[in-house]
N, CA, C and O of each residue as an XYZ file, in Angstrom:
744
protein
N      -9.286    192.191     74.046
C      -9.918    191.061     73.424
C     -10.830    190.395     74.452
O     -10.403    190.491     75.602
N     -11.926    189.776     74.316
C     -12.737    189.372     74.946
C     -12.643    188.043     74.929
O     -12.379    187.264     74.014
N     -12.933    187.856     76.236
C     -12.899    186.173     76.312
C     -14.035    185.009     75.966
O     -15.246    185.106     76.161
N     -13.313    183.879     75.399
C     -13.764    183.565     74.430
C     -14.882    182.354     75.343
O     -14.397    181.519     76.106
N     -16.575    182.477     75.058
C     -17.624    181.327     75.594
C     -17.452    180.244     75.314
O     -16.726    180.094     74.331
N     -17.747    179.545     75.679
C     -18.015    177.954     75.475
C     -18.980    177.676     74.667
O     -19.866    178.518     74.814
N     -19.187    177.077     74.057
C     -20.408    176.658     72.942
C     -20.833    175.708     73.857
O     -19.986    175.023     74.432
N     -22.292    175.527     74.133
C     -23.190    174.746     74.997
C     -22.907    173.401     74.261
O     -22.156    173.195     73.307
N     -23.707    172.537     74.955
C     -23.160    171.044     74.553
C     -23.734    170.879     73.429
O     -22.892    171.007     72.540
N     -24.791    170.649     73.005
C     -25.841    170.003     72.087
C     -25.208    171.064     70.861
O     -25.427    170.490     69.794
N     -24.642    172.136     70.648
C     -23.759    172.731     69.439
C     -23.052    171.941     69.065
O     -23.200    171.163     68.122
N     -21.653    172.137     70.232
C     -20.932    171.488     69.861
C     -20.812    169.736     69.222
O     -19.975    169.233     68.472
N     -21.757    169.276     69.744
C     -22.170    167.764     68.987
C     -22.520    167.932     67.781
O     -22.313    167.027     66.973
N     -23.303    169.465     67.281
C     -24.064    169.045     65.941
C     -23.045    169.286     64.744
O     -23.069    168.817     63.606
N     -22.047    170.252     65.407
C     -21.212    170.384     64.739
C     -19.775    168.841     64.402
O     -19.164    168.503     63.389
N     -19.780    168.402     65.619
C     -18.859    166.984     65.483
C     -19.078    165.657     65.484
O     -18.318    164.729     65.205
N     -21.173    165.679     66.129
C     -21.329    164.211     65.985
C     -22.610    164.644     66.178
O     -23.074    164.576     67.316
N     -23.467    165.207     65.011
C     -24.709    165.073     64.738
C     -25.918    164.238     65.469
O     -26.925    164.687     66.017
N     -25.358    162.443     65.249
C     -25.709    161.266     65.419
C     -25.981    160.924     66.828
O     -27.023    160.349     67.145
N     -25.070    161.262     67.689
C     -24.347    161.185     69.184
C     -24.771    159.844     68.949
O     -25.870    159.376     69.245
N     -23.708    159.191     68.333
C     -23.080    157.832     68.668
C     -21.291    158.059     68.586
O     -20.970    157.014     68.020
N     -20.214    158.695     68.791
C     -19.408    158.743     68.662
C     -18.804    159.474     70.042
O     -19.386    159.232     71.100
N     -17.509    160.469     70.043
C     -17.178    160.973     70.925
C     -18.096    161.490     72.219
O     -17.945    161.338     73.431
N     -19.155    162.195     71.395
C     -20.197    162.911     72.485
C     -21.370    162.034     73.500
O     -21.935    162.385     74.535
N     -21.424    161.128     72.935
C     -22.169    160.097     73.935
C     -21.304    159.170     74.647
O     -21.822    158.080     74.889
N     -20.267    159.323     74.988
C     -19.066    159.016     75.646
C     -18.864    159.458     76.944
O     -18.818    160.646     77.266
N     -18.736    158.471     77.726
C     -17.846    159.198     79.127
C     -16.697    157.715     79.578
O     -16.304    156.717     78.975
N     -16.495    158.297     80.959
C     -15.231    157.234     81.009
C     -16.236    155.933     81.783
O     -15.740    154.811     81.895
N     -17.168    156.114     82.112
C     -17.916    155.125     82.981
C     -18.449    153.968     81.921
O     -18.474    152.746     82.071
N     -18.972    154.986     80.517
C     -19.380    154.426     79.668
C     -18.399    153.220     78.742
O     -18.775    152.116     78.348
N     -16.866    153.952     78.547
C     -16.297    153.078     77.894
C     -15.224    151.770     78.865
O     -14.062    151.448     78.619
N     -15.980    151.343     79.781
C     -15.264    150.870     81.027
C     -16.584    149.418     80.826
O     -16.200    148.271     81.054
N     -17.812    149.629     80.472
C     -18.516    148.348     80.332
C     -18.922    147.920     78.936
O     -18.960    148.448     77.824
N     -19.174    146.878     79.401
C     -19.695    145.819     78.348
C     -21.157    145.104     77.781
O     -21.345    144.424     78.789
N     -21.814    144.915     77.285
C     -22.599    144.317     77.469
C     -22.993    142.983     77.952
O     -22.296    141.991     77.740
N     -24.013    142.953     78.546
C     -24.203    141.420     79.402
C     -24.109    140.330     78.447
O     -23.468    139.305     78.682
N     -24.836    140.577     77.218
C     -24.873    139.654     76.199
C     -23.326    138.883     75.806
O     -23.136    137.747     75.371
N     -22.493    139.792     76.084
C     -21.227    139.504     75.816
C     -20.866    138.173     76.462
O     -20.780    137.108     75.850
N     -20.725    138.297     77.376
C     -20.130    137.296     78.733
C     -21.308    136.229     78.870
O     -20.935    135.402     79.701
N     -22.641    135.895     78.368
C     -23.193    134.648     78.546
C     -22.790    133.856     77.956
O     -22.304    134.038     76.840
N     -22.894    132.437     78.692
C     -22.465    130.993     78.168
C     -23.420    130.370     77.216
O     -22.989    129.601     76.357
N     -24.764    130.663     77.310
C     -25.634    130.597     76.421
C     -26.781    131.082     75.482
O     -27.532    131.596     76.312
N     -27.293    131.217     74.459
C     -28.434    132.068     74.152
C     -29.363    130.843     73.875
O     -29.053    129.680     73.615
N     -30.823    131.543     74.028
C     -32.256    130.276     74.316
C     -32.736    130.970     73.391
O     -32.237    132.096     73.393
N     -33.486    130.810     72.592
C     -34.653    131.058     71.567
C     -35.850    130.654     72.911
O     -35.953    129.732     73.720
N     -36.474    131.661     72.662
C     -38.327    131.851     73.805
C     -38.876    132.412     73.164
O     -38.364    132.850     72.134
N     -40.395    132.689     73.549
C     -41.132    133.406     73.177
C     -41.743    134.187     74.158
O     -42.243    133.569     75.098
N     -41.836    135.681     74.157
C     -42.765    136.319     74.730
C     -44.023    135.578     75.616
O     -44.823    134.756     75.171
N     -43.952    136.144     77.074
C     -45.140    135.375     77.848
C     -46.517    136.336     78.187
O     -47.417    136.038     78.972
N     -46.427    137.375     77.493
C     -47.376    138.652     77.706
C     -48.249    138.646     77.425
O     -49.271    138.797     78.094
N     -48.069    138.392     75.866
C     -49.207    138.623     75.258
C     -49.981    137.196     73.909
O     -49.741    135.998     74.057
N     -50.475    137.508     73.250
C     -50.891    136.448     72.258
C     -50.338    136.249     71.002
O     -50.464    135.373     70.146
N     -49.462    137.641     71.129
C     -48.495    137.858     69.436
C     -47.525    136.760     69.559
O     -47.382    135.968     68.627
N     -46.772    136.647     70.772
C     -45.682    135.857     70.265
C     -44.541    136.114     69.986
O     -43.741    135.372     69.416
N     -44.398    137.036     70.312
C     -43.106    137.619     69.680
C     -41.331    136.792     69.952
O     -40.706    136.763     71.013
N     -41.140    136.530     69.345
C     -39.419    136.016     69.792
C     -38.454    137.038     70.578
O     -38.240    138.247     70.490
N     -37.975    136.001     71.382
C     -36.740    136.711     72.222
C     -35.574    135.397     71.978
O     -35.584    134.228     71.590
N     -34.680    136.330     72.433
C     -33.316    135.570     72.626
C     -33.133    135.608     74.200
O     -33.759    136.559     74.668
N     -32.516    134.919     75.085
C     -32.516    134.905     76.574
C     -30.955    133.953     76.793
O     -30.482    132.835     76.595
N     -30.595    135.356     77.362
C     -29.027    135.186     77.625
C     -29.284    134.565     78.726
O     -30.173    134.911     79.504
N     -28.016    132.936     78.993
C     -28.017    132.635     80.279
C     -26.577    132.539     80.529
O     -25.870    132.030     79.660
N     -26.089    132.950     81.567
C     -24.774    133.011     82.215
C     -24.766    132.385     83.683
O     -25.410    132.869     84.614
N     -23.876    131.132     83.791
C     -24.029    130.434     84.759
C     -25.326    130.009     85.461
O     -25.479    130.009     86.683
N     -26.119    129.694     84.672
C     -27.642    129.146     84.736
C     -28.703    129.892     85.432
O     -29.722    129.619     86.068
N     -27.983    131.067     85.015
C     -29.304    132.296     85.181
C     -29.404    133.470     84.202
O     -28.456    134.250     84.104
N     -30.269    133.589     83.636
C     -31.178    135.197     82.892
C     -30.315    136.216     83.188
O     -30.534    136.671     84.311
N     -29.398    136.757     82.592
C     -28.758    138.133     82.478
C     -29.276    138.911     81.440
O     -28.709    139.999     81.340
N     -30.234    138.689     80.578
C     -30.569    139.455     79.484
C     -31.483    138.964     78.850
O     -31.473    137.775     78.528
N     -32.837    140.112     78.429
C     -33.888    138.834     76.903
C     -33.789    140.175     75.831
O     -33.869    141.340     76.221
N     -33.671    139.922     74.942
C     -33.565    140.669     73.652
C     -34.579    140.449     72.516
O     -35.119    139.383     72.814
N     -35.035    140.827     71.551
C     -35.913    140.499     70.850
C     -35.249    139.511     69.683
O     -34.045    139.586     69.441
N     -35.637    139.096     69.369
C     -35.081    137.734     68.127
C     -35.322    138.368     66.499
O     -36.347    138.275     65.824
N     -34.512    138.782     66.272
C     -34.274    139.500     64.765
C     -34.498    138.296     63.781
O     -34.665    138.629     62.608
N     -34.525    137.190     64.014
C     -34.930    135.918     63.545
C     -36.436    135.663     63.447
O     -36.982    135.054     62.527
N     -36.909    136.090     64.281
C     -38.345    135.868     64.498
C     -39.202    136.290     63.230
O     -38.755    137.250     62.604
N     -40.467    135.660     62.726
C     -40.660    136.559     61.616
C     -42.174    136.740     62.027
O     -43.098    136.785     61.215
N     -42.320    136.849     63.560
C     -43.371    137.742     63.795
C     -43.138    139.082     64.269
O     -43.929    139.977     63.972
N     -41.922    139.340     65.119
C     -41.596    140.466     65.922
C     -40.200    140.953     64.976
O     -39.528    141.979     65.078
N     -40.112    140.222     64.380
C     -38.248    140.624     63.505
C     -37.212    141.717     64.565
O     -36.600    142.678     64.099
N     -37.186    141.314     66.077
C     -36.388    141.597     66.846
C     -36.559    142.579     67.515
O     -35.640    143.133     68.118
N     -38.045    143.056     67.530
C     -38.458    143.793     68.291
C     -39.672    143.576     69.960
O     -40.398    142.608     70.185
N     -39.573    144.268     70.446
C     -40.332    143.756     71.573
C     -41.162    145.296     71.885
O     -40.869    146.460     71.612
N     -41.999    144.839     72.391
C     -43.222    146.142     73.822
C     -42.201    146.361     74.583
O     -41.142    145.736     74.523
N     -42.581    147.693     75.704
C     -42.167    147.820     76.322
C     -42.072    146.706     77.811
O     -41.176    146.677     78.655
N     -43.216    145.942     77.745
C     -43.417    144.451     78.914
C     -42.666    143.441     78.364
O     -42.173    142.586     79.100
N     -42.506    143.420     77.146
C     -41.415    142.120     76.695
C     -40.110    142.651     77.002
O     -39.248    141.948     77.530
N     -39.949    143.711     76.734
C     -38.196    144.021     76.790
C     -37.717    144.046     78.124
O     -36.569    143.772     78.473
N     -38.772    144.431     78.933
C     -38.623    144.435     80.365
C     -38.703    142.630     81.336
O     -38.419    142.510     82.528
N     -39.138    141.492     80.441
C     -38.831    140.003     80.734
C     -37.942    139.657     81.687
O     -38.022    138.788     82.555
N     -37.160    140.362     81.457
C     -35.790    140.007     82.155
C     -36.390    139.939     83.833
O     -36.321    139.084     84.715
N     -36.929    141.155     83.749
C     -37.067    141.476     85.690
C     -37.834    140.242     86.102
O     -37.582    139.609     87.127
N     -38.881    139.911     85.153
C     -40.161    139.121     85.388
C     -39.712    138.106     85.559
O     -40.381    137.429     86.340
N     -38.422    137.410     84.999
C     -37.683    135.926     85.381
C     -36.768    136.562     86.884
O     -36.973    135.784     87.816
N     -36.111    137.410     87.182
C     -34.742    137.510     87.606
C     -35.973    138.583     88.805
O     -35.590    139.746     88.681
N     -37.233    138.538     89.841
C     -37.426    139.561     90.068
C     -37.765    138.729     91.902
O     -38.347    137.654     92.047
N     -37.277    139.495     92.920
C     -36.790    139.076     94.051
C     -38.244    138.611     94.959
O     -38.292    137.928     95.982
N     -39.863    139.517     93.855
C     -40.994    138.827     94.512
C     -41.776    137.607     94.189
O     -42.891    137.184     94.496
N     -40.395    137.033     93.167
C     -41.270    135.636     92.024
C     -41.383    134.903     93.214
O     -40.518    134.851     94.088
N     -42.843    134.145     93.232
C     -43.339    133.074     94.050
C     -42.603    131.626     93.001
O     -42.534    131.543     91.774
N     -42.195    130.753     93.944
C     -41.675    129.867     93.843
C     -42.450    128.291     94.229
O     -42.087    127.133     94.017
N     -43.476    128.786     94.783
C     -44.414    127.549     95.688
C     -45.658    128.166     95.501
O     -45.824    129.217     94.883
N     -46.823    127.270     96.227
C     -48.558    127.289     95.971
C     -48.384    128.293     97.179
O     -47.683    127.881     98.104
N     -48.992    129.700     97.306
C     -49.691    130.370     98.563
C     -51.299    130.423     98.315
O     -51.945    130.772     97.327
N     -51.681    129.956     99.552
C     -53.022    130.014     99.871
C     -53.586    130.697    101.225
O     -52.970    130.578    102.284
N     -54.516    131.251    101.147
C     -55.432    132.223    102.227
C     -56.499    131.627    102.198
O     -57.326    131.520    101.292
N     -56.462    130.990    103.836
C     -58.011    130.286    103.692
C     -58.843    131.472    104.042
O     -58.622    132.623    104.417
N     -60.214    130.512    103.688
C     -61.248    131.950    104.027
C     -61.476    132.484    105.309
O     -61.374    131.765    106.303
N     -61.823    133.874    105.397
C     -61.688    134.394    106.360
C     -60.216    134.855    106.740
O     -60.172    135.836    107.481
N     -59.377    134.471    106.468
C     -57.956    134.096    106.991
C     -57.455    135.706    106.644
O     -58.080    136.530    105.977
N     -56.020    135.895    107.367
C     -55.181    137.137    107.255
C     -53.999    136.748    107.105
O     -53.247    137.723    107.071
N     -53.356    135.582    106.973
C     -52.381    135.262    106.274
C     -52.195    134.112    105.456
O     -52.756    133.023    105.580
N     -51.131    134.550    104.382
C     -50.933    133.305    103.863
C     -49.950    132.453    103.891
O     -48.847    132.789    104.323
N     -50.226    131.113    103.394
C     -49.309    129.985    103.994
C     -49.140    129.470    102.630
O     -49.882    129.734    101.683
N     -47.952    128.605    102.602
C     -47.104    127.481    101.927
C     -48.094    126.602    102.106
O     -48.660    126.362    103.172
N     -48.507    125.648    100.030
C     -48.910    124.601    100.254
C     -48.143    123.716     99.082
O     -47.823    124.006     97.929
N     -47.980    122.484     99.890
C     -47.259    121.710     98.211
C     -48.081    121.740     97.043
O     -49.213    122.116     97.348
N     -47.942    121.461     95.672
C     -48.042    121.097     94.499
C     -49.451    120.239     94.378
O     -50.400    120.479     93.631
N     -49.315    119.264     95.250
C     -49.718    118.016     95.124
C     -51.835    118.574     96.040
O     -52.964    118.622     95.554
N     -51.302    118.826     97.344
C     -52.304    119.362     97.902
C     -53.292    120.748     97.347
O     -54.442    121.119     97.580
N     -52.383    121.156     96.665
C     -53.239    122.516     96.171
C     -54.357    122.283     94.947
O     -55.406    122.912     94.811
N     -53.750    120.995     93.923
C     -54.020    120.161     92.634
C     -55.660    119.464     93.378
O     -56.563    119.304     92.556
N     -55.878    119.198     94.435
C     -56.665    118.575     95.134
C     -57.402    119.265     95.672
O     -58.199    118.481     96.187
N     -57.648    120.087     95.877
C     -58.371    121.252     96.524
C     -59.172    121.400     95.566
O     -60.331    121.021     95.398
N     -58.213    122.189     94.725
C     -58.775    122.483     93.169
C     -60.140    121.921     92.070
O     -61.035    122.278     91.304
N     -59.506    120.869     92.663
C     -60.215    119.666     91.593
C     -61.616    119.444     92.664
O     -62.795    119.322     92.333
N     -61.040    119.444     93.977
C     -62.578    119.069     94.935
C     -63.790    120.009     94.620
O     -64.995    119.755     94.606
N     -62.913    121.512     94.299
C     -63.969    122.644     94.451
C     -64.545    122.619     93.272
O     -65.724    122.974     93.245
N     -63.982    122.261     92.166
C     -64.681    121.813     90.785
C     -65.916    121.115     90.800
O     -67.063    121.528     90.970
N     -65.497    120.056     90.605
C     -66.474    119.056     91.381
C     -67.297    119.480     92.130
O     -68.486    119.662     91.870
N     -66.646    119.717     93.320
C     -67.761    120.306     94.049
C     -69.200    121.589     93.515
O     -70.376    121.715     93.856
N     -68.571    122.101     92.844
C     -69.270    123.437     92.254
C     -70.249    123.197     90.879
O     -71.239    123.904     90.691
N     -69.850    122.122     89.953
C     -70.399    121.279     89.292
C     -71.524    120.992     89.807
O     -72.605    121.557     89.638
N     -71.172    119.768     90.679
C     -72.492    119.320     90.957
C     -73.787    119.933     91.265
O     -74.866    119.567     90.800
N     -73.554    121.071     92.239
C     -74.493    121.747     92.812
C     -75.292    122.922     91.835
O     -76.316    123.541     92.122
N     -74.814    122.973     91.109
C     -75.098    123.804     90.341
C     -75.579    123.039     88.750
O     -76.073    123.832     87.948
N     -75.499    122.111     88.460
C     -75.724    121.273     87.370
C     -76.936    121.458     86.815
O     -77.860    121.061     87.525
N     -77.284    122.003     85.617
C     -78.684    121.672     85.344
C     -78.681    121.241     83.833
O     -78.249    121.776     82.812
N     -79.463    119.828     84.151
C     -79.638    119.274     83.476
C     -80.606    119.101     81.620
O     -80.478    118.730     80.453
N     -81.855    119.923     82.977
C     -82.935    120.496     81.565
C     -83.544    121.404     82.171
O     -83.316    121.632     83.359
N     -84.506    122.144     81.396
C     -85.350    122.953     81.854
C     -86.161    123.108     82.148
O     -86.325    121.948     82.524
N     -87.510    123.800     82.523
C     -88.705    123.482     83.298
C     -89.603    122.897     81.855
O     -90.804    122.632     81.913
N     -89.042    122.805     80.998
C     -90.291    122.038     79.752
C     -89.534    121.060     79.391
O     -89.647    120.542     78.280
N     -88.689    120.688     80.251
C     -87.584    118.916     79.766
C     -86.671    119.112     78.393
O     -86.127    118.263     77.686
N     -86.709    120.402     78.301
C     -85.397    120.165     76.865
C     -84.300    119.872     77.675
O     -84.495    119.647     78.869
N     -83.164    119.841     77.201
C     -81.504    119.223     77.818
C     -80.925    120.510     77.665
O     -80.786    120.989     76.540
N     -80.508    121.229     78.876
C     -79.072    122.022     78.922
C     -78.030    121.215     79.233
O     -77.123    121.272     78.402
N     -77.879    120.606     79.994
C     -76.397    119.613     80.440
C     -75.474    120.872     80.717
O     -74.588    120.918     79.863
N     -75.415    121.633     81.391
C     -74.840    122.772     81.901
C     -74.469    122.997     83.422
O     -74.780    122.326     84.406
N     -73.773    124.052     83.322
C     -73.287    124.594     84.560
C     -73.365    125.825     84.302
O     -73.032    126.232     83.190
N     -73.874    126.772     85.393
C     -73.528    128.232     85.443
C     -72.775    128.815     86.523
O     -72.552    129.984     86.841
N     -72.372    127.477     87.103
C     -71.416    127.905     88.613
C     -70.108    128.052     88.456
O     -69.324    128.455     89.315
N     -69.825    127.686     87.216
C     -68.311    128.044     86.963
C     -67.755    128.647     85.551
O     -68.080    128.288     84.419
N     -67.113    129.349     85.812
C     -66.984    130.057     84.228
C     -65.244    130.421     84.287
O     -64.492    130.452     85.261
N     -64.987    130.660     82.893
C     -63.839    130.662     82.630
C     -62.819    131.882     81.514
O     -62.938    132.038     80.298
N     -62.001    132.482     82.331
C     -61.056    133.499     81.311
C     -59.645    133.307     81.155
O     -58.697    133.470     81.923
N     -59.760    132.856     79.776
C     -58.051    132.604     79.654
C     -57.279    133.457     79.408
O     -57.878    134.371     78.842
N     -56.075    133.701     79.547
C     -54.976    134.384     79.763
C     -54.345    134.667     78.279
O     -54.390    133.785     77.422
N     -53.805    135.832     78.045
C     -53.557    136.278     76.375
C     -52.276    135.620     76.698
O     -51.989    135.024     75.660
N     -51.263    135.380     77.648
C     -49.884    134.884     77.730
C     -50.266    133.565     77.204
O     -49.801    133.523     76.065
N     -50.816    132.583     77.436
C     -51.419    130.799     76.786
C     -50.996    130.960     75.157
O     -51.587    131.699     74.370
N     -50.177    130.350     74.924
C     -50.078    129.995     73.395
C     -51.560    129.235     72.891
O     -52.012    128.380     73.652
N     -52.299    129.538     71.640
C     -53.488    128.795     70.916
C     -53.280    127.384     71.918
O     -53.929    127.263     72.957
N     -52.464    126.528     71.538
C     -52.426    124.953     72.106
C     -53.467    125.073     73.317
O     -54.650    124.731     73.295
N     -52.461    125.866     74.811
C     -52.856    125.762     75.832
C     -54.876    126.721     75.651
O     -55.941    126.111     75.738
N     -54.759    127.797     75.477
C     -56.781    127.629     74.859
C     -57.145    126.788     75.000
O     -57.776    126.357     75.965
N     -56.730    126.128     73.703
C     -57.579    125.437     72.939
C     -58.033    124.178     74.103
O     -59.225    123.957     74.315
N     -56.876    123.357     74.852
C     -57.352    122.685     75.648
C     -57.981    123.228     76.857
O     -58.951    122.612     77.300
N     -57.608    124.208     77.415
C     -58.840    124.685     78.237
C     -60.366    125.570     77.801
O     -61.128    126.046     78.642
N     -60.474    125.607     77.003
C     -61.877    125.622     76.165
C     -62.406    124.157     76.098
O     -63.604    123.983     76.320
N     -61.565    123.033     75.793
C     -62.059    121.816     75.647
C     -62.230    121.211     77.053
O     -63.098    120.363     77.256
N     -61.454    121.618     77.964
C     -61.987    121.318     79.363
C     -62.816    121.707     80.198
O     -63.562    120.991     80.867
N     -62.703    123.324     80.217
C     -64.168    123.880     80.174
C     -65.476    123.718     79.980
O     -66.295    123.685     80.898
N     -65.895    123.548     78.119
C     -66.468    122.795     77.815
C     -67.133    121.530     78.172
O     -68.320    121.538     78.495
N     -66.241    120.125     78.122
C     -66.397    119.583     79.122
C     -67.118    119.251     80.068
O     -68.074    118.480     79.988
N     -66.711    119.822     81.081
C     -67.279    120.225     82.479
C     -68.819    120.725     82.370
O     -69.614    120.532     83.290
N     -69.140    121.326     81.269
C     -70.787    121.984     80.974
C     -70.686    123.440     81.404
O     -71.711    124.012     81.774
N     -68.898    124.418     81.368
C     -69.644    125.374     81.574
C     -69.719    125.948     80.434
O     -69.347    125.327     79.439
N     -70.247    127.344     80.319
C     -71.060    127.945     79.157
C     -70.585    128.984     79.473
O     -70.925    129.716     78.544
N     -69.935    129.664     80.261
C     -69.162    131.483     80.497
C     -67.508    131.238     79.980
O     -66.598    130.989     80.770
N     -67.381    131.334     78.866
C     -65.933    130.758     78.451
C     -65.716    132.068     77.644
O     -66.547    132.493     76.841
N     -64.167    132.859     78.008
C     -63.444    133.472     77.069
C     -62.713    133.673     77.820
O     -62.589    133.367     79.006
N     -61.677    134.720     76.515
C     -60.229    134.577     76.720
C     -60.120    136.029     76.627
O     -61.011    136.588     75.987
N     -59.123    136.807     77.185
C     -58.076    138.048     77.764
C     -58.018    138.744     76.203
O     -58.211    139.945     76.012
N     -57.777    137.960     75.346
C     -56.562    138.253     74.306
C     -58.298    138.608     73.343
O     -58.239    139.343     72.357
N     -59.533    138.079     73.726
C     -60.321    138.681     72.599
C     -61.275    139.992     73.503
O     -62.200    140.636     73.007
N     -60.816    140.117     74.719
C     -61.718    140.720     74.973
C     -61.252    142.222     74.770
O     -62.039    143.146     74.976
């Protein structure tokens, strides 16, 4: 009598668990954990920061940190689904190169340095200003009115919910510049 082969793996499943959600997608490592979702103290309703859809997440917090973002089956734009950059959120909160403070490289410069909140807000606003002015034109060589700027222009970010746009289009604006769009139409 001849001895008897082994039936390769992926047989033997189709024959006992078609699906491989049962015995065959099993090991002992596997039935030893849990899910993270399990063990958080809280769930947050968020929204996606990627893109312009919006999509809902749920965001597990356990002892006042991000163990998990899931898509929000509630949501009735994404109905609990996410991209592959939303599902991946998690790293983007919980990720060991998140800047925490203002870094700045002055010009010319080869490294960068720590600046507070307060000082960086001021800079900012000087170089505005500053860039405004010099560049301002008022009318044109036959006296019609531009009231413009072409020294500064502006691209908003598809992560900005409409709200946040909308007010930087209106600040933009504003200011007189005229190079204005956004990520999410281009």
């Amino acid at each position: 009598m001849a001895p008897r082969v082994p039936l390769p793996g992926f047989v033997r499943q189709l024959g006992t668990d078609p699906l491989g959600l049962g015995r065959s997608a099993r090991s002992r490592r596997s039935e030893r954990l849990a899910p993270r979702t399990r063990t958080a103290d809280r769930v947050v309703q968020s929204i996606c920061p990627y893109c312009a859809v919006g999509c809902g997440q749920r965001v597990y917090v356990k002892d006042e940190k991000v163990v998990q973002i899931e898509g929000d089956p509630d949501s009735p734009i994404s109905r609990g689904r996410l991209c592959p950059k939303g599902a991946a959120s998690e790293a983007y909160v919980n990720s060991p190169l998140r800047e925490y403070q203002v870094r700045y490289r002055r010009p010319h410069g080869t490294e960068w340095e720590s600046l507070d909140l307060d000082t960086a807000m001021e800079m900012i606003a000087d170089r505005v200003l500053r860039t405004r002015a010099e560049t301002w034109e008022d009318q044109n060589s036959r006296g019609e009115p531009l009231r413009r700027t072409l020294g500064i222009a502006a691209l908003g970010g598809a992560t900005l919910d409409s709200e946040e746009n909308y007010l930087l289009k209106k600040l933009f604006t504003a200011l007189g510049a005229v190079s204005i769009e956004n990520q999410a139409r281009i």
